[in-house]
N, CA, C and O of each residue as an XYZ file, in Angstrom:
576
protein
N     218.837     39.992    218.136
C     219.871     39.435    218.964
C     221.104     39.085    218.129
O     222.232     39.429    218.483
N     220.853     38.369    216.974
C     222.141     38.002    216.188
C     222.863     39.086    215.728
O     224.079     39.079    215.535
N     221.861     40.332    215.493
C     222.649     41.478    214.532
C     223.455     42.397    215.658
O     224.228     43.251    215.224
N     223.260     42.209    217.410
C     223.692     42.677    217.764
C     225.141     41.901    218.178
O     226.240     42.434    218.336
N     224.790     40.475    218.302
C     226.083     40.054    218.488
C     227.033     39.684    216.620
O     227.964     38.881    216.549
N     226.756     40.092    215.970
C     227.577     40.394    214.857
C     228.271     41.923    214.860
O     229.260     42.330    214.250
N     227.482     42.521    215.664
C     228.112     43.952    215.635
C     229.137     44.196    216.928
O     229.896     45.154    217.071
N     228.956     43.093    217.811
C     230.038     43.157    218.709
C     231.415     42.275    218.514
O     232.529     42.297    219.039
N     230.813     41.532    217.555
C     232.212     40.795    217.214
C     232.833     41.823    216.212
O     234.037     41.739    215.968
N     232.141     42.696    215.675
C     233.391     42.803    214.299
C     233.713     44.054    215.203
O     234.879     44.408    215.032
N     233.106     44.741    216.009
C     233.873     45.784    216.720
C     234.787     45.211    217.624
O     235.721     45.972    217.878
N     234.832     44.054    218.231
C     235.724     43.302    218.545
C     236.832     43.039    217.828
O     237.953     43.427    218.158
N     236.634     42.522    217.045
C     237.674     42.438    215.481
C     238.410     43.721    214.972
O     239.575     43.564    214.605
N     237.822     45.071    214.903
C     238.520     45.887    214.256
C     239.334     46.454    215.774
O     240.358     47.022    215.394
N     239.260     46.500    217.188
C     239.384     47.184    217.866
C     240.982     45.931    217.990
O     242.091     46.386    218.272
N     240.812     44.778    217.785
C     242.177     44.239    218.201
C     243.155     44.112    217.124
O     244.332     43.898    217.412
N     242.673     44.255    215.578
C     243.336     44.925    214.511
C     243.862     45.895    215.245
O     244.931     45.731    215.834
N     243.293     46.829    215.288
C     243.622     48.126    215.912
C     244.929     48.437    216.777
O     245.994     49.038    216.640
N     244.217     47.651    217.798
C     245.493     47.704    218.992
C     246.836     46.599    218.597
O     247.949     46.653    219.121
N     246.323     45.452    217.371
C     247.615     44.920    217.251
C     248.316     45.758    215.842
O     249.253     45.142    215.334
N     248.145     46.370    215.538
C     248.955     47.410    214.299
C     249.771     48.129    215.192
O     250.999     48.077    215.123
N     249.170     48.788    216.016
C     249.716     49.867    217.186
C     251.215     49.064    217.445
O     252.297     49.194    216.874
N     250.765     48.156    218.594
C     251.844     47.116    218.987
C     252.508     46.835    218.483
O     253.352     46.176    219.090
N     252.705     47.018    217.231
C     253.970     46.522    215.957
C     254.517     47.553    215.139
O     254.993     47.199    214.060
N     254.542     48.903    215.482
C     254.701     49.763    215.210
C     255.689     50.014    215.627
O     255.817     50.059    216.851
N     256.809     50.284    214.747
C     258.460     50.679    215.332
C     258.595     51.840    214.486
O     258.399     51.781    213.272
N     259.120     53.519    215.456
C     260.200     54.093    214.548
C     261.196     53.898    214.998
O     261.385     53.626    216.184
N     261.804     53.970    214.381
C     263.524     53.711    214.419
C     264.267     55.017    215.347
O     264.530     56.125    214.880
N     264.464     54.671    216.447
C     265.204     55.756    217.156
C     266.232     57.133    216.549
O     267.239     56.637    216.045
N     266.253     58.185    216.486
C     267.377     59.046    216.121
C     268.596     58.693    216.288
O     268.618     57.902    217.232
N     269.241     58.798    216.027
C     271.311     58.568    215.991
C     271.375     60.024    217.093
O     270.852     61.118    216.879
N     272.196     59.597    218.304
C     273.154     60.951    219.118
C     273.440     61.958    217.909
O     273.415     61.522    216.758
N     273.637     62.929    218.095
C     273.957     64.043    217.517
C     275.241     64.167    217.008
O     275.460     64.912    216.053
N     276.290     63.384    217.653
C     277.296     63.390    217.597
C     277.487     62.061    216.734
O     278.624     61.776    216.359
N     276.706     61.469    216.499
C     276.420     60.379    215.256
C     276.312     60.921    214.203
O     277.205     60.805    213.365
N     275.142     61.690    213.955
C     274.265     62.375    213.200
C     275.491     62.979    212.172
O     275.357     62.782    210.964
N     276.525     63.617    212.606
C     277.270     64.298    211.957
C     278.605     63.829    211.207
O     279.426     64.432    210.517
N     278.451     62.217    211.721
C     279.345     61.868    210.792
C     279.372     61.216    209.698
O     278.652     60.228    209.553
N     280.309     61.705    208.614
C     280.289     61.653    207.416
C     280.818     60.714    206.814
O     281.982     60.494    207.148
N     280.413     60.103    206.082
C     281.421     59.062    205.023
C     282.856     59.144    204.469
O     283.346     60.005    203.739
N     283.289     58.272    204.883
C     284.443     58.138    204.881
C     285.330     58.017    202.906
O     286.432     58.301    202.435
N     284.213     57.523    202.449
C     284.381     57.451    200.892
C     283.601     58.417    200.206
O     282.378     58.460    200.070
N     284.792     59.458    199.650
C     284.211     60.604    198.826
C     284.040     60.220    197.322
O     284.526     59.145    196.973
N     283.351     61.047    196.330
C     282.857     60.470    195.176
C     284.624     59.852    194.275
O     284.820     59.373    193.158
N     285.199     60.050    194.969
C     286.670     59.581    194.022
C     286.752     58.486    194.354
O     287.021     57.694    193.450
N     286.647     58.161    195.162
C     286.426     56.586    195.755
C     285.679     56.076    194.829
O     286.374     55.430    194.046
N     284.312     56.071    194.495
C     283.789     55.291    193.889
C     283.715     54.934    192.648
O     283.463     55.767    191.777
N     283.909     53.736    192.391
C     283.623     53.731    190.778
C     282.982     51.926    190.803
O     282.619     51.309    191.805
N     283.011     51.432    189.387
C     282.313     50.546    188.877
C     283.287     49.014    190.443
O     282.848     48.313    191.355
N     284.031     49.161    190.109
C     284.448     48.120    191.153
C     284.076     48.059    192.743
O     283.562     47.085    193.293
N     284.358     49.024    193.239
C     283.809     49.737    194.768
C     282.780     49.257    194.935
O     282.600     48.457    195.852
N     281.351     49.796    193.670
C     280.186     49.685    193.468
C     279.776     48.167    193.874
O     278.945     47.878    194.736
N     280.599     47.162    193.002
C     280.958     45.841    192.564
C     280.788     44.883    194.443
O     279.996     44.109    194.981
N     281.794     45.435    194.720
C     282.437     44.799    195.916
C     281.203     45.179    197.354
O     280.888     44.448    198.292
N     280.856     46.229    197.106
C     280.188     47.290    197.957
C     278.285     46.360    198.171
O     277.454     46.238    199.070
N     278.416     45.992    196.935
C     277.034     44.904    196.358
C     277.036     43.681    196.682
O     276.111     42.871    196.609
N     278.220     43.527    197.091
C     278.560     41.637    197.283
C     278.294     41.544    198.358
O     277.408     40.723    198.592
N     279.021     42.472    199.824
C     278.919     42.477    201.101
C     277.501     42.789    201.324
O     277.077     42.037    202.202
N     276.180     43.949    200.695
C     275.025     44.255    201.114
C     273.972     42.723    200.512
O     272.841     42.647    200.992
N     274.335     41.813    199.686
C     274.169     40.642    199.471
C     274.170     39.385    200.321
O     273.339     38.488    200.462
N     275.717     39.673    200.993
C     275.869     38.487    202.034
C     274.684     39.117    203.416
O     273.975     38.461    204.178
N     274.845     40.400    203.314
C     274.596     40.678    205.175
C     273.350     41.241    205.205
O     272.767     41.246    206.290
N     272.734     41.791    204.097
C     271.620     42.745    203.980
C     270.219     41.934    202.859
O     269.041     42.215    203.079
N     270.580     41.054    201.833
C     269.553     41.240    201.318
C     268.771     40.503    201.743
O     267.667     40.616    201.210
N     268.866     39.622    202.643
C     267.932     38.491    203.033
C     266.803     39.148    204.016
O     265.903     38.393    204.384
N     266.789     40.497    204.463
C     265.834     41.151    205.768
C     265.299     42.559    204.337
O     264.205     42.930    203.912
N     266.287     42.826    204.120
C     265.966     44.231    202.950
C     265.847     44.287    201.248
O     265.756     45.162    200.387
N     265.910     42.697    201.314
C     265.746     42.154    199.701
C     266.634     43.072    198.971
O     267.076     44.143    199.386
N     266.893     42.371    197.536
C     268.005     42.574    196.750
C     267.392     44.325    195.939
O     268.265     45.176    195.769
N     266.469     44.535    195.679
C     266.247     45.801    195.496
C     265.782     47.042    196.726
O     265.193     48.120    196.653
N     266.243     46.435    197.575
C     265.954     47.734    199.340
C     264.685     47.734    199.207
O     264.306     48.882    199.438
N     263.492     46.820    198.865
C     262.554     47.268    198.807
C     261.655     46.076    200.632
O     260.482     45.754    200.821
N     263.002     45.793    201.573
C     262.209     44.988    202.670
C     261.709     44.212    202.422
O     260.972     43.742    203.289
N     261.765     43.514    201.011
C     261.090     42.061    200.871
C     262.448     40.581    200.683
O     262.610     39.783    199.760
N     263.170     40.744    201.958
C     263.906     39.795    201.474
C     262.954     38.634    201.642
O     261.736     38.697    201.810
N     263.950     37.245    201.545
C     263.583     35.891    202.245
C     263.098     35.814    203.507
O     262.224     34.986    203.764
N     263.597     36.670    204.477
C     263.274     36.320    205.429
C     262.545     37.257    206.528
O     262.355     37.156    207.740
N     262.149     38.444    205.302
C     261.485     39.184    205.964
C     260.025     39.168    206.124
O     259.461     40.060    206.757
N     259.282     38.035    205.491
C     257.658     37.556    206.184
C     258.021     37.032    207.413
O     257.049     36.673    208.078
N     259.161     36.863    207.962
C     259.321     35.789    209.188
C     259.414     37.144    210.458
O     259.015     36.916    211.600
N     259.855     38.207    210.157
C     259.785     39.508    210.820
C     258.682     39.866    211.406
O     257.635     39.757    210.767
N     258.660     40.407    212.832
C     257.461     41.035    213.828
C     257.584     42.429    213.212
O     256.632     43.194    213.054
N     258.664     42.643    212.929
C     258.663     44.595    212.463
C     259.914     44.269    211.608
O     261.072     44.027    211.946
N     259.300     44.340    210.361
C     259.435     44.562    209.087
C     260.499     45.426    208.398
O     260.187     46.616    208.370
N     261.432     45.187    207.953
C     262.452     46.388    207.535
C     261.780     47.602    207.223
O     260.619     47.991    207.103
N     263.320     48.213    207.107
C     262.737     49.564    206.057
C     262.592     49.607    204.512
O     263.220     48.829    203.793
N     261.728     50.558    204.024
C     261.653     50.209    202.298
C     263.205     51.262    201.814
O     263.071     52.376    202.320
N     263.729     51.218    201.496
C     265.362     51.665    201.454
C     264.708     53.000    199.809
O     264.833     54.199    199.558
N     264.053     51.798    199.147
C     264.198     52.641    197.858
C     262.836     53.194    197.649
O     262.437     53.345    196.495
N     262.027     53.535    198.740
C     260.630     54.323    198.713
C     261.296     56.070    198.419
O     262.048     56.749    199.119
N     260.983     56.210    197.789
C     260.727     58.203    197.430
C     261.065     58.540    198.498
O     260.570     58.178    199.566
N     262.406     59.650    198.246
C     262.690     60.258    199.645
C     263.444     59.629    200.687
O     264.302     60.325    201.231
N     263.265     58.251    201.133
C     263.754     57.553    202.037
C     265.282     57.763    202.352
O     265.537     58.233    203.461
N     266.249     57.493    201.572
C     267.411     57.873    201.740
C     268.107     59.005    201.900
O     269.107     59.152    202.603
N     267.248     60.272    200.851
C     267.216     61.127    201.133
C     267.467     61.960    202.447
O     268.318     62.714    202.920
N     266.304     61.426    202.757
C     265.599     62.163    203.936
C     266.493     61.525    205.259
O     265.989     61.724    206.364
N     267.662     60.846    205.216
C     268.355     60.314    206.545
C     269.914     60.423    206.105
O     270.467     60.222    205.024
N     270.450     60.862    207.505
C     272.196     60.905    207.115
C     272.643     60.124    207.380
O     272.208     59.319    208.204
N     274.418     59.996    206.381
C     274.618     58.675    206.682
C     274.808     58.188    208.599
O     274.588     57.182    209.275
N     275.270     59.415    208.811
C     275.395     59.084    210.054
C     274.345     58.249    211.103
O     274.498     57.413    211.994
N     273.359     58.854    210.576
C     272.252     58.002    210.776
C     271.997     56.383    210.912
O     271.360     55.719    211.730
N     272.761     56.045    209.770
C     272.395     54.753    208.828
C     274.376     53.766    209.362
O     275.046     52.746    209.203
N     274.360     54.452    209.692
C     276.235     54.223    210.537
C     275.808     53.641    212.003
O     276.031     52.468    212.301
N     275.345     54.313    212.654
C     274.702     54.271    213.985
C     273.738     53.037    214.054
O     273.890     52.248    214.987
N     272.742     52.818    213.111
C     272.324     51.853    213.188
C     273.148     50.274    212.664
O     272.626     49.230    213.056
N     274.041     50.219    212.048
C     274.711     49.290    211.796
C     276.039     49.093    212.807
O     276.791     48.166    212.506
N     276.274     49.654    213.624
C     277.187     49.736    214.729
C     276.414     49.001    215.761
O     276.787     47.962    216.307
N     275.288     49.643    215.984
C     274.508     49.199    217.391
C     273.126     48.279    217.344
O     272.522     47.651    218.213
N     272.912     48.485    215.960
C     271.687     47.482    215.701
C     270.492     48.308    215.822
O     270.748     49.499    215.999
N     269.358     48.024    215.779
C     268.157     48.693    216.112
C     267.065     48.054    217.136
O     266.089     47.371    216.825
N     267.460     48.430    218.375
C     266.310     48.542    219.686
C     265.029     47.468    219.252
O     264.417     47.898    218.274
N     264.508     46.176    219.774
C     262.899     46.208    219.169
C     262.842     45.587    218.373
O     261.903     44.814    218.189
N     263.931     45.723    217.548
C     263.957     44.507    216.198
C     264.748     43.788    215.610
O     265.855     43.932    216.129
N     264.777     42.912    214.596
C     266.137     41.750    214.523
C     266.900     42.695    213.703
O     267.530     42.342    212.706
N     266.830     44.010    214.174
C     268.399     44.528    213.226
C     269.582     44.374    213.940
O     269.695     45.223    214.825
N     270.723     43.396    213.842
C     271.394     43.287    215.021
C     272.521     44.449    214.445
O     272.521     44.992    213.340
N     273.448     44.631    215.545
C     274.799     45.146    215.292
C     275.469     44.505    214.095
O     275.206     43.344    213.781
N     276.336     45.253    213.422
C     277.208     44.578    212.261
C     278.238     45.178    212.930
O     279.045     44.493    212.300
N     278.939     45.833    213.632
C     280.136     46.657    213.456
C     281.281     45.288    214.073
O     281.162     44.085    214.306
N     282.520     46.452    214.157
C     284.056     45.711    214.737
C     283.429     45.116    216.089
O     282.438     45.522    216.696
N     284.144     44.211    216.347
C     283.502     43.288    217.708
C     282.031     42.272    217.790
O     281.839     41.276    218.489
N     281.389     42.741    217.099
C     280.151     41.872    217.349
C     280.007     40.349    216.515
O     280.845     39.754    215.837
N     279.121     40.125    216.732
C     278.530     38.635    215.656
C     279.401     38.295    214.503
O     280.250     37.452    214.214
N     278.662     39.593    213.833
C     278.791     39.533    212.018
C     280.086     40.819    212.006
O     280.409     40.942    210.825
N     280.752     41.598    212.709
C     282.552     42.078    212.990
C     282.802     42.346    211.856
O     283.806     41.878    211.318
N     281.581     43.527    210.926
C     282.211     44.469    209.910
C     283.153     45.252    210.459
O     283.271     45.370    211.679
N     284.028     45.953    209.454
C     285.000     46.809    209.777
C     283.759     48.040    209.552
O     282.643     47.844    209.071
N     284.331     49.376    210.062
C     283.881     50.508    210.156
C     284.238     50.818    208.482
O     283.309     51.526    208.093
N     284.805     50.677    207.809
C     284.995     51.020    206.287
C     284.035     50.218    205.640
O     283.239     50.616    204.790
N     284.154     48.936    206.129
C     282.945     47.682    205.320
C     281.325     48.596    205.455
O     280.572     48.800    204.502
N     281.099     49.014    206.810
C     279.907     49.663    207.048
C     279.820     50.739    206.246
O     278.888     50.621    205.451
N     280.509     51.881    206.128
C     280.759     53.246    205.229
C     279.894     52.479    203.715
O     278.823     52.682    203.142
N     281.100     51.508    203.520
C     280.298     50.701    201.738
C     279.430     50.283    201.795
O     278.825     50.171    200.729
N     278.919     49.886    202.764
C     277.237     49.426    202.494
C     276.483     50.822    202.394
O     275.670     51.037    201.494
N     276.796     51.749    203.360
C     276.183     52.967    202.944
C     276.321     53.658    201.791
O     275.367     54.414    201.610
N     277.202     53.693    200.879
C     277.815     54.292    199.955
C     276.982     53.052    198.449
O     276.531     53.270    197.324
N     277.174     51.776    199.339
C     275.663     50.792    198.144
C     274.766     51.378    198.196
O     274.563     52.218    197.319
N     273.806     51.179    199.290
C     272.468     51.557    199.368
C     272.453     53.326    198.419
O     271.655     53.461    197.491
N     273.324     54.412    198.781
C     272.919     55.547    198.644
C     273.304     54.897    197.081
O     272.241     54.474    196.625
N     274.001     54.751    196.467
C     273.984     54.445    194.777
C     272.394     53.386    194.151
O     271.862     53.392    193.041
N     272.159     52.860    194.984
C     271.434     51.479    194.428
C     269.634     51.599    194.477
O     268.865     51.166    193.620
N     269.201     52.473    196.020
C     268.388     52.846    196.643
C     267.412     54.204    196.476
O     266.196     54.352    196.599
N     268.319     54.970    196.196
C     268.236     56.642    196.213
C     267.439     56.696    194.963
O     267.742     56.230    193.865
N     266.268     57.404    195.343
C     264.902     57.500    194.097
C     264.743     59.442    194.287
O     263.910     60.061    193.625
């Protein structure tokens, strides 16, 4: 009798593991197509040691506290998160997404989770150039 109700609890146990991993499971929606294709506004002449400088200060004030100071999603306040940043500087990661991509989500925020909007008009009323430099951080700082 006991070994059967030990075997219904832990199948109990792994089955609501189960279904609560599921439940917390976010991908991050695609960018419109017409997102997708747009390009950064700062070409490599743009950048240098100061850009870099300035570009680090703003992903500091607005970014490192959810995506921690090395993009690795461990800020301060990301144990307090239901769905967890992204790891910025995992293999591939940056790579593998355009900026347009990464534009789109800082304009509109991300669906589901505390990524709010940064762009012109909202809350935190980055400029569309301020956004470009955070992208133009991360791809210098991130990119493995």
């Amino acid at each position: 009798m006991k070994i059967k109700l030990i075997k219904s609890l832990l199948l109990g146990a792994i089955f609501t593991t189960a279904t609560l991993s599921t439940a917390f499971a976010h991908e991050t929606p695609t960018a419109p197509a017409d997102w997708l294709t747009k390009e950064n506004v700062f070409s490599e002449d743009d950048i240098d040691k100061a850009f870099l400088k300035k570009a680090k200060k703003l992903y500091k004030r607005k970014c490192k506290k959810c995506h921690g100071p090395k993009g690795d999603g461990k800020g301060s306040a990301a144990a307090d998160l239901e769905i967890k940043p992204p790891v910025f500087n995992a293999a591939g990661y940056m790579a593998d997404r355009k900026d347009g991509q990464f534009f789109w989500i800082l304009m509109n925020g991300s669906e589901g989770t505390d990524m709010e909007s940064y762009g012109p008009g909202t809350d935190v009323n980055l400029s569309e150039e301020q956004l470009w430099s955070l992208i133009t951080y991360m791809r210098s700082a991130f990119t493995k």
